[in-house]
N, C-alpha and C positions, 0 to 999 in steps of 0.2 A: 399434564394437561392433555386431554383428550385431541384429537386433530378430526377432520371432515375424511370419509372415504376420498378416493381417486376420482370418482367420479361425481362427487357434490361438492359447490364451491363453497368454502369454509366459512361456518357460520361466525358471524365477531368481528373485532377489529384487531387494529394496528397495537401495541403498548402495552406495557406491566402495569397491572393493580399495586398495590403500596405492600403486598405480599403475596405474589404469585405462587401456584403450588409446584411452581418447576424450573423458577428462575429465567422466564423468558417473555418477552412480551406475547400478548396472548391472541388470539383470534377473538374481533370484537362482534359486539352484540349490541343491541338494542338502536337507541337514536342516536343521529351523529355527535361531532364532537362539541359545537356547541350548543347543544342540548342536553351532553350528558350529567347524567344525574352523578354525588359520587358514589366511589367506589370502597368497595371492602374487600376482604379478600375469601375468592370462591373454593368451593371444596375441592377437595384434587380430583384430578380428571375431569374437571367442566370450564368451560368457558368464561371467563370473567364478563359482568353481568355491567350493561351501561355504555358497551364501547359501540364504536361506531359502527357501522354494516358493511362490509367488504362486496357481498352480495349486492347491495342497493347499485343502480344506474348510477354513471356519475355525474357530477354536477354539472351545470355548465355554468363555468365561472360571468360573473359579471364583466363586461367592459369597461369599466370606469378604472382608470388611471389612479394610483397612492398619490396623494402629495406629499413632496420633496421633502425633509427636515433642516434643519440649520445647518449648514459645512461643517463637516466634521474633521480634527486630524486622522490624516492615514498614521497605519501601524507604521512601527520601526524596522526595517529591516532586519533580518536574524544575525546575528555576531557569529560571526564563523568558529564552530565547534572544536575541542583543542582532535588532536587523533592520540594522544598518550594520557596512558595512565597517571593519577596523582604519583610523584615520588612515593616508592616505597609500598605502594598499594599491589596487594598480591593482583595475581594475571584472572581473568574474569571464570568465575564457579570455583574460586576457591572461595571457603565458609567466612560469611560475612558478619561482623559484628552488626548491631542492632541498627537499623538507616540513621540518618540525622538529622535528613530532610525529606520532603514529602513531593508525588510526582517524577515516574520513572521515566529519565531523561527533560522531562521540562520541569523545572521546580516549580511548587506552588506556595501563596504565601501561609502562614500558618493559619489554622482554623476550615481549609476550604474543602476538606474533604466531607464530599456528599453523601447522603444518606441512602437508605438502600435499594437498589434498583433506579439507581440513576437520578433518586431524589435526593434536592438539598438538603440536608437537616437542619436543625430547628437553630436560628443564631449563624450561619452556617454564609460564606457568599461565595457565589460560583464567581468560576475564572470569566476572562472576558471571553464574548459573544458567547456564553451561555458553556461551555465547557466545563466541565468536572473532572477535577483531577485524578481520582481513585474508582474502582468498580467497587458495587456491591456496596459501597463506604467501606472496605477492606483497603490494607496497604499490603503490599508485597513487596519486601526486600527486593531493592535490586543493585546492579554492579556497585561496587566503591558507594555506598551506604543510600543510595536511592531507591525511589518507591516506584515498583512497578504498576501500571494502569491494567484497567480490565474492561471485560467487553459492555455493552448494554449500558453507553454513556460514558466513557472514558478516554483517553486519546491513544493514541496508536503509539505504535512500537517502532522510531526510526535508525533502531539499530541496539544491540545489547551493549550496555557498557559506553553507549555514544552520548556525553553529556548534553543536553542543548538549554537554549538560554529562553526563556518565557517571556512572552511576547503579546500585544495583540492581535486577534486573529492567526494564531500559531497555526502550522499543519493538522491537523488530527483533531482542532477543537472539536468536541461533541462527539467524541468515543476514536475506538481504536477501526480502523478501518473507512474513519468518515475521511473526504477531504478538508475537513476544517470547513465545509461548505455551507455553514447555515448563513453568511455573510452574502454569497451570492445573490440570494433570492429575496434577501431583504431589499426589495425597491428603493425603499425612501433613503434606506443606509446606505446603499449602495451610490444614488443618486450625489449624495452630502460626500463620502468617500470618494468619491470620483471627483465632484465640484472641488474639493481639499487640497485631491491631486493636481488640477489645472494650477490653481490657486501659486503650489508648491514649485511647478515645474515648469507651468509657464504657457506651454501646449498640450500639456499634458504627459509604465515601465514592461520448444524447450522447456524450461522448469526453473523459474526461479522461487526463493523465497529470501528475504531479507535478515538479515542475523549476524551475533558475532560470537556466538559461543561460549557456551558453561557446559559442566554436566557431562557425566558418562555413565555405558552400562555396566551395570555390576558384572552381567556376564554376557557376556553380545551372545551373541544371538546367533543366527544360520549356523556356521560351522564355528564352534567354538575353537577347536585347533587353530583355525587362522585369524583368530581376532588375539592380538598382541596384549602383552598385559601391558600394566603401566609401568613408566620410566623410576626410579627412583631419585632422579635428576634429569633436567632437560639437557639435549645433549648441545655441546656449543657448536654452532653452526658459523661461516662464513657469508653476510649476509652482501656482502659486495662493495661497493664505493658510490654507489647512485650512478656514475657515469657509462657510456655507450647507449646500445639501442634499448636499455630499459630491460633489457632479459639476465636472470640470472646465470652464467657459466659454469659455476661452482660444483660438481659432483658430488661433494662435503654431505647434500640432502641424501645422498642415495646410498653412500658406501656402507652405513650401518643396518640398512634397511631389512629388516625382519621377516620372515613368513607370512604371508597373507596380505600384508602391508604393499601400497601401491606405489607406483614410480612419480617421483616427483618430475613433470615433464618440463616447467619453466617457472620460475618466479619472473616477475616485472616490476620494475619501482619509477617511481614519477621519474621522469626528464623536463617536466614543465617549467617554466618559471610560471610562478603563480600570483595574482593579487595579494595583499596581508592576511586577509581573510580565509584563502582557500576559493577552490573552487568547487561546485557540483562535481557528478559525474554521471551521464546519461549512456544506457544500454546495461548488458551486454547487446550485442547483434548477430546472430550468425548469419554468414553467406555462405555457404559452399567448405571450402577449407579456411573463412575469412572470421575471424570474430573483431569486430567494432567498437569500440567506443567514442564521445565525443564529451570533449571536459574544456571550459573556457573560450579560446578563441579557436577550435579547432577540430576535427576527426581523423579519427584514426583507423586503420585496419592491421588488425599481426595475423600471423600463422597460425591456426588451430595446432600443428604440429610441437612447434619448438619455437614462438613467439616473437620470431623476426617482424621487424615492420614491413609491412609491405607497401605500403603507400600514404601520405597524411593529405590532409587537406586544410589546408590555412585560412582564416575566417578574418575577415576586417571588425569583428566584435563578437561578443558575447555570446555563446551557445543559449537561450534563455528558452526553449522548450523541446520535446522530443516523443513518436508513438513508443507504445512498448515495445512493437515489433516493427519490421520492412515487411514491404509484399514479398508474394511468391518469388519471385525472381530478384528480392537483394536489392530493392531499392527502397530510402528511408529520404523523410522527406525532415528537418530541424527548421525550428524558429532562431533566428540571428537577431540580435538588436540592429538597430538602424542608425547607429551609434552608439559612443564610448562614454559620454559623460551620461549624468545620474537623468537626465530627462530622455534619455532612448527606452523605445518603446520598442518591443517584440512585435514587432510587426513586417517583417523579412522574411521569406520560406527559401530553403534552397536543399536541391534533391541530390541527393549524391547516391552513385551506384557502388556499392559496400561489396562487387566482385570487386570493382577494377579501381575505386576510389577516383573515377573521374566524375567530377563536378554537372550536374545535370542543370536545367533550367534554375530561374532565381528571379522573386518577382515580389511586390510591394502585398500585403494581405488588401483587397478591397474594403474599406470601412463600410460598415450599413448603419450612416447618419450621424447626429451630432455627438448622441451620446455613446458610440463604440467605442471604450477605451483600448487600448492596444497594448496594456502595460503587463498583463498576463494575458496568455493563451495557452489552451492544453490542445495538443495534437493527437489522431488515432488515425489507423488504417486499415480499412478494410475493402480487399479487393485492391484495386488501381483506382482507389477514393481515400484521398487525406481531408478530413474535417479539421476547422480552425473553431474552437469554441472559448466561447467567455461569455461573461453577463449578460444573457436576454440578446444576444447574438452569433452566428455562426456562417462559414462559407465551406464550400466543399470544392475540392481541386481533384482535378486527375494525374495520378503521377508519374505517370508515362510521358505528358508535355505538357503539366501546370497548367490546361483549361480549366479557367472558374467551371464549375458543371450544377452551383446549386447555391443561392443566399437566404436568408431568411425571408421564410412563407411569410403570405401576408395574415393568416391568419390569428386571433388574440391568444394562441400558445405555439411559445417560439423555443426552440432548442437550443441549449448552450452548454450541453458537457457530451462527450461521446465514448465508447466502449469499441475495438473495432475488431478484428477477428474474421471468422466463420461469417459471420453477422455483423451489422453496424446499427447498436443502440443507442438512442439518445434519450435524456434527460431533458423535458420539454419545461419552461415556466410557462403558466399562465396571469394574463393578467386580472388582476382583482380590485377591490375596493379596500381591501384589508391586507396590508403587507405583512400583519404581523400573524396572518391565517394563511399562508400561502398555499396553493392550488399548485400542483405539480404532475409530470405523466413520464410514465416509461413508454418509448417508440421502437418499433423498427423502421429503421429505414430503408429505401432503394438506394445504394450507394450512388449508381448513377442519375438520379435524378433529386433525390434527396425526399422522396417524398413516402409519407407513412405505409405499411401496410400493415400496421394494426397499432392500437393503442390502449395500452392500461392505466387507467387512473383510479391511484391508491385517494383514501380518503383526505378532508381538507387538515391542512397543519402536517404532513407524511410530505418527506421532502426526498430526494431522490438520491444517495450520496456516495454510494458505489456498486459495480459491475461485478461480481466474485468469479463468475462465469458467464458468458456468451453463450455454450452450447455445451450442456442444458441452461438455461438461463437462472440463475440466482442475482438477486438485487438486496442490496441493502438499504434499509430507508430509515431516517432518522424525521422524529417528533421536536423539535428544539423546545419549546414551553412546556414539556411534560420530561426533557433528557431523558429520553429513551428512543431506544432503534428495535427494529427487528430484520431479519434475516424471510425473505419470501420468492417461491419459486414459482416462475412460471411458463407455460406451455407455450408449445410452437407457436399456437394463435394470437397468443398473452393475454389469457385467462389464467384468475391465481389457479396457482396448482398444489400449492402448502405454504404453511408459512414455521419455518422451524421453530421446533420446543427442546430445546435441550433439558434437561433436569436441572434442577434448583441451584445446587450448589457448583454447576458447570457455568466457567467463565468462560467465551468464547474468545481466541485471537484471531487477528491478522494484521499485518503490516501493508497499509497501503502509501508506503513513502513520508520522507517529511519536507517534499517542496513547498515553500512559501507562497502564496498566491491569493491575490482579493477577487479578479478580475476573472481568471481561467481555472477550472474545475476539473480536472479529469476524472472519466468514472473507469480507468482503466488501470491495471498496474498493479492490482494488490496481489502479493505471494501469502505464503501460508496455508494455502487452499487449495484443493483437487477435486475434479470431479468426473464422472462418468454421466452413463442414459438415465441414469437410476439412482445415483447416491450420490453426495455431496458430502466431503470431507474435512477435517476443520479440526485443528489442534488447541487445546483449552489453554488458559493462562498458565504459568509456573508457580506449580508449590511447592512454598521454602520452609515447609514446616518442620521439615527431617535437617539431615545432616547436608542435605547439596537439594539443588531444587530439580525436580521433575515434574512430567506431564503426562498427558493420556493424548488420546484421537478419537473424535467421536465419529462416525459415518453416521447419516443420516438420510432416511428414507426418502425422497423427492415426491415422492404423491402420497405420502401421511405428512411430512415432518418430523417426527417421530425418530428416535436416533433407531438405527438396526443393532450396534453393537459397538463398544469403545474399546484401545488397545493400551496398556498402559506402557508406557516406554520403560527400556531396562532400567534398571536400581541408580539412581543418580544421574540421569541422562536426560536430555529433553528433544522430545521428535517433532518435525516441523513440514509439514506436505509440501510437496514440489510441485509434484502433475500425478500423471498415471505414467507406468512403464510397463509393456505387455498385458495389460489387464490388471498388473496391481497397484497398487496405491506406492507412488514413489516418493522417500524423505531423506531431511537431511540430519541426522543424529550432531547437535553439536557436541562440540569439542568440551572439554573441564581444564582446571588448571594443573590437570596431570595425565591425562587421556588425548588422544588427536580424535579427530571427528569422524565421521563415515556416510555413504550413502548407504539406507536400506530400503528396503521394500513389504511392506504388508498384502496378504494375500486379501482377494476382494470379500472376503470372510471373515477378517482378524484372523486374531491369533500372533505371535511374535514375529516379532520384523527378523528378516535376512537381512543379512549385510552383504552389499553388493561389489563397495568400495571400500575398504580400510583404508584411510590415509594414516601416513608415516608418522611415528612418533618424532621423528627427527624435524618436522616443520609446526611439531603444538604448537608452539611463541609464537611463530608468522600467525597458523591458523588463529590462534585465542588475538591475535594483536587485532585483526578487522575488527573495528568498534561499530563501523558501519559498512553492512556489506553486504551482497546476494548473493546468493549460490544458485550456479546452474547446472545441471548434466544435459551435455549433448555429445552424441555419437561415444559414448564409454567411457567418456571424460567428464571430471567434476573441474569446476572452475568456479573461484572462490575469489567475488569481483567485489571492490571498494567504492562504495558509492561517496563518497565524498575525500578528499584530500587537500589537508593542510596543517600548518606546523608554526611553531613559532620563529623558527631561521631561516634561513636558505639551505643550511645545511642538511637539516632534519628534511625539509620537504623533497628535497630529492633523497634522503633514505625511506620514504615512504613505501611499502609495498602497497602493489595497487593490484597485482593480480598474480593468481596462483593457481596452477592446475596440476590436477595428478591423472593419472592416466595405469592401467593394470601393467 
């Protein structure tokens, strides 16, 4: 598909034709969307004919209010995920018999896989709130006999090998990388959902990327001398007793350790007592020498060094939200419930300084009116400004002394998700006459006042559903009545600047988490992606068509869309973008059920990744064990953090490994 120069705003719109010549949604053309006539499919390199105008002025939404629907019940909350493999089931990337069921990590019921490009097929019923279980209508093998999802309408990746349980309004409905957010913007739904809730409760709840590893190179890469072959057995390690400060002691990791191969600097395992279920696990965090986390009623700070605790902070309830980062100076600001039975609302903020793990202010969130549910909220930070967002509401606080600094404008489009960083972007709704057309705008904010300094509004039914980057800015936007999303970049000013085309048979990923949430939407937090001034980076889905699955890397041009150049990861291996490291592109090569994992790097050119960190074949097990998990490098060190932990005993849950670093 042809793209507009850099300097002419692209002609088209938003969404795939029923066969696109490149497997992307397209830049649309002609009258808006409901006027479009249908569609067929265009010759390659041209603009699908019919879609809506990107160019054209935007609307200005109506005033008039949706009315309400009948009470609906709310979802069920998610069943807490097991962390261990089926008995007997090889460790994840070794060769998988044929799936058995469909929908990678949330099963789907039989028949539901969609048609192509995000369309249903014919006989065919989508999951709930509009979700489709497979990309492409393709299934992909994934861990212990499940089907893995793909981009352009599919649901997200909350961890390899991480089973999870299908749900209404799951994480990720409506492709991989969405927040499951087409629920938010639906007014009347939202309104009936909320009324349900009252009803039920009475008052009314660095560089990452996410993964758990398969997959290795046939011949790695940078200095082949130092990259270790594989084990022809894993070797038996000492994995500890669960008890003391959660650091492992044991040298067992290091005494065999190889050429090339890095130092095992700490293993950590739960000391929690946990609920039946498990709990989340929010961060990592860096401070200084301090990395963070905070999981249930509590935060934590260890040692970047050698993973002594250095301070906790004890919570009277529930950790129930969190940004992706702290400020410059090591302060993170967490949503607490306001109690412990099932009617507490996340509506608590308390700022703790992630040097010293001394407790900062702590104050109630301001409601804005009757209907501000307090049951989700997604937190960001940008600057010495924490945003509180959810449904058609939002407040802004300072985190230096918790002054409110900003609630919602009075005007008919109000902000309820945020992005925070370099910049602070928000996801505005507007209000309409047609909830099931929703009008939506990507913002910059002033952090400290909260007030726009430019706005883009994509065309009507394009909903706003995640942040890939702040700076350059990429958004993702999803169409919920057509299931399909595109990938679009834009300028300082936020005018489009492209809107991505990958090739046809490119399925795009990223993991933007799988927290639960009706009420709060974050557009922050997705790993898998890199970017510079100029390119934008993105790892394709896993093909398991050989004997182990791999993948490629496509960069992409940010003022055509247009890919520049793709890398294919080594023979059996699968590469996943972190960030940038000195101007290259930096990933995480997972681990296979005979290989340990590595960090490498791609020059900003392509061409074969270097290996920057080999991890030791002596901790594969741990490494392939994270079924859910991110990876960070900071300061030389990979850290190999578990985003969720839980078990079926007591026992098992303090054997859990929750974190693991190596270091050269």
């Amino acid at each position: 598909m042809s793209q507009p120069p850099s300097q002419q705003p692209p002609q088209g719109g938003f969404g795939a034709p029923q066969e696109p010549p490149n497997g992307a949604p397209q830049p649309p053309q002609g009258p808006p969307p409901q006027d479009r006539p249908s569609q067929g499919q265009p010759p390659q390199d041209q603009p699908p004919q019919g879609q809506p105008d990107l160019a054209k002025p935007p609307q200005t939404p109506p005033g008039q209010p949706p009315q309400a629907p009948p009470p609906a019940q709310p979802p069920a909350p998610p069943a807490g995920p097991p962390q261990t493999p089926p008995p007997g089931t090889p460790a994840y990337g070794y060769p998988q018999q044929p799936p058995a069921q469909p929908g990678y990590g949330y099963p789907q019921q039989p028949g539901q896989a969609p048609g192509p490009y995000g369309h249903q097929a014919p006989g065919q019923t989508p999951g709930p709130y509009g979700q489709q279980p497979g990309p492409y209508g393709q299934q992909t093998p994934g861990p212990y006999g499940q089907q893995a999802p793909g981009p352009y309408g599919q649901q997200p990746q909350p961890g390899y090998g991480y089973p999870q349980q299908q749900y209404p309004g799951a994480p990720g409905s409506g492709g991989p990388g969405s927040g499951g957010g087409f629920l938010k913007n639906k007014t009347g739904i939202i309104v009936a959902a909320a009324l349900a809730v009252v009803l039920v409760a009475g008052t009314g709840t660095y560089f990452l990327v996410s993964d758990s590893g398969d997959d290795d190179p046939k011949k790695p890469v940078a200095n082949t001398s130092n990259d270790p072959k594989a084990p022809s057995a894993s070797p038996t390690v000492d994995e500890g007793d669960g008890n003391g400060d959660g650091r492992e002691t044991d040298d067992d990791f290091n005494a065999g350790r190889k050429p090339g191969e890095a130092k095992v600097a700490w293993l950590q395992k739960n000391d929690v007592d946990l609920p039946r279920n498990g709990a989340s696990v929010e961060g990592p965090w860096f401070a200084g020498d301090v990395i963070a986390k905070a999981m249930y009623r509590g935060v934590s700070g260890y040692s970047v060094a050698d993973g002594k605790q250095k301070w906790t902070v004890p919570l009277p309830a529930d950790v129930c939200a969190a940004p992706s980062s702290p400020t410059a100076d090591g302060k993170i600001v967490i949503g607490v419930k306001d109690g412990t039975t099932d009617k507490a609302k996340c509506s608590t903020l308390q700022m703790i300084d992630l040097n010293t793990g001394k407790p900062g202010w702590k104050k109630t969130i301001k409601g804005n009116g009757t209907w501000d549910f307090l049951s989700d909220i997604a937190l960001a930070i940008s600057g010495d400004t924490v945003t509180v967002g959810r449904t058609n509401n939002s407040n802004g606080y300072r985190v230096s002394d918790g002054k409110e600094l900003f609630g919602n404008p009075e005007n008919n489009c109000k902000p309820f998700a945020f992005a925070g960083g370099e910049k602070l972007i928000a996801a505005a709704n507007c209000r309409t006459d047609d909830a099931e057309n929703p009008q939506q705008q990507v913002q910059e904010l002033n952090p400290d006042t909260g007030k726009p300094k430019w706005t883009y509004q994509p065309p009507r039914g394009w909903e706003v559903s995640k942040v890939y980057s702040v700076t350059p800015l990429v958004v993702r936007l999803e169409n919920e009545k057509k299931k399909q999303y595109t990938i679009v970049a834009l300028t300082e000013s936020g005018k489009l600047r492209s809107q991505l085309a990958p090739g046809k048979s490119d399925k795009l990923t990223a993991d933007c988490g799988s927290r639960f949430a009706i009420f709060g939407e974050s557009l922050e937090g997705c790993s898998g992606v890199a970017a510079d001034a100029n390119t934008f980076y993105m790892a394709t889905e896993d093909d398991s068509s050989g004997t182990a699955r791999t993948n490629k890397v496509i960069a992409f041009d940010l003022n055509t869309g247009k890919p520049k150049w793709e890398a294919p990861a080594p023979a059996e291996r699968v590469l996943k973008p972190l960030g940038m490291e000195g101007g290259d592109v930096l990933l995480y090569m997972r681990p296979k059920y005979d290989a340990a994992g590595a960090i490498v790097t791609l020059a900003p050119t392509g061409g074969t990744p270097k290996t920057l960190l080999q991890h030791p074949a002596s901790t594969g097990r741990i490494e392939n064990g994270f079924f859910s998990s991110k990876i960070a490098y900071e300061g030389g060190r990979s850290f190999i953090f578990s985003e969720r932990v839980s078990a079926t005993n007591d026992k098992e849950e303090l054997e859990q490994s929750t974190l693991l670093v190596f270091e050269k």
